[in-house]
C-alpha angles and dihedrals in degrees: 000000000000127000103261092045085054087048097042083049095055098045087050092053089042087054097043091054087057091055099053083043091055094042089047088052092038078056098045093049097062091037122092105226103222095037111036087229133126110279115238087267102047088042092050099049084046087050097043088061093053094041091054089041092054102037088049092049091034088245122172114252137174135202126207121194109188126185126181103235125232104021103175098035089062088044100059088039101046105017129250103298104063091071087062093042087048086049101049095044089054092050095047090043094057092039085064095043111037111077131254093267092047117099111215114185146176111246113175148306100352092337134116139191114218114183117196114200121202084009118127125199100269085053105045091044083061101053091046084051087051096052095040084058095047091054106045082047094049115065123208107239116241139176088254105045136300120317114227100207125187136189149208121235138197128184128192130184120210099247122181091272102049099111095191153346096278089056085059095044088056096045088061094033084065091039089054093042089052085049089046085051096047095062095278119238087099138071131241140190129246 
């Protein structure tokens, strides 16, 4: 080989390690660190795609906002981290049962976005209702002894007068807060 092969060589791997260096930060930015989810900016520009597919083809799409209820309260009885375990096993739990074409993402303290393409309510009130049941029946295990969480869950539907995606956020931003009044551990429709 001759040297400028060898340096030709070395400059191509060099720039091949800053690449995967760039992809792996690009990743880590729309990913949510404790969860492994789109992050609420990553989530909203993929939304934002579906809600303007299916409002131009007059699709059907749902929209699930999910929040663990009683924050605080877990963490005084059963210590910090089981926020973080109760998070993570909800995320993984809805990662294994939503389809391919649905976004699931983090949004915030103890709360998740879940868009359900091609869905409409009945279904996706069906699959909040699924997921409600799966956490209520799955403890969180603690040091001193297993965690029942619950959560709160809203469900909205894109209707001819929903304007934008923010229309339809709010929507089941005000579903999952009734749910949150009435007690939580329960969905409601907005």
């Amino acid at each position: 080989m001759t040297r400028n092969e060898t340096k030709t060589k070395k400059q191509l791997i060099e720039e091949l390690k800053e690449l995967r260096e760039r992809v792996d930060e690009c990743e880590e930015s729309v990913f949510d660190d404790l969860t492994g989810l789109h992050d609420i900016r990553y989530f909203l520009v993929l939304a934002e795609h579906d809600f303007t597919r299916a409002q131009r083809y007059k699709r059907p799409l749902s929209l699930v906002m999910l929040s663990l209820d009683n924050l605080e309260k877990l963490n005084e009885i059963y210590g910090e981290g089981i926020v973080d375990k109760a998070l993570g096993a909800v995320a993984d739990y809805c990662r294994k049962n939503v389809r391919f074409v649905d976004i699931f993402g983090r949004y915030g303290d103890g709360e998740f976005l879940l868009l359900l393409p091609e869905a409409k309510l009945k279904a996706a009130e069906k699959m909040a209702e699924r997921i409600r049941q799966h956490v209520v029946e799955t403890p969180i295990p603690s040091d001193i002894g297993p965690a029942t969480i619950t959560i709160s869950l809203g469900v909205a539907n894109l209707k001819k007068d929903t304007q934008n995606l923010i229309f339809l956020l709010e929507r089941a931003d005000k579903a999952m807060n009734v749910a949150r009044e009435k007690g939580g551990d329960r969905v409601e429709v907005g």
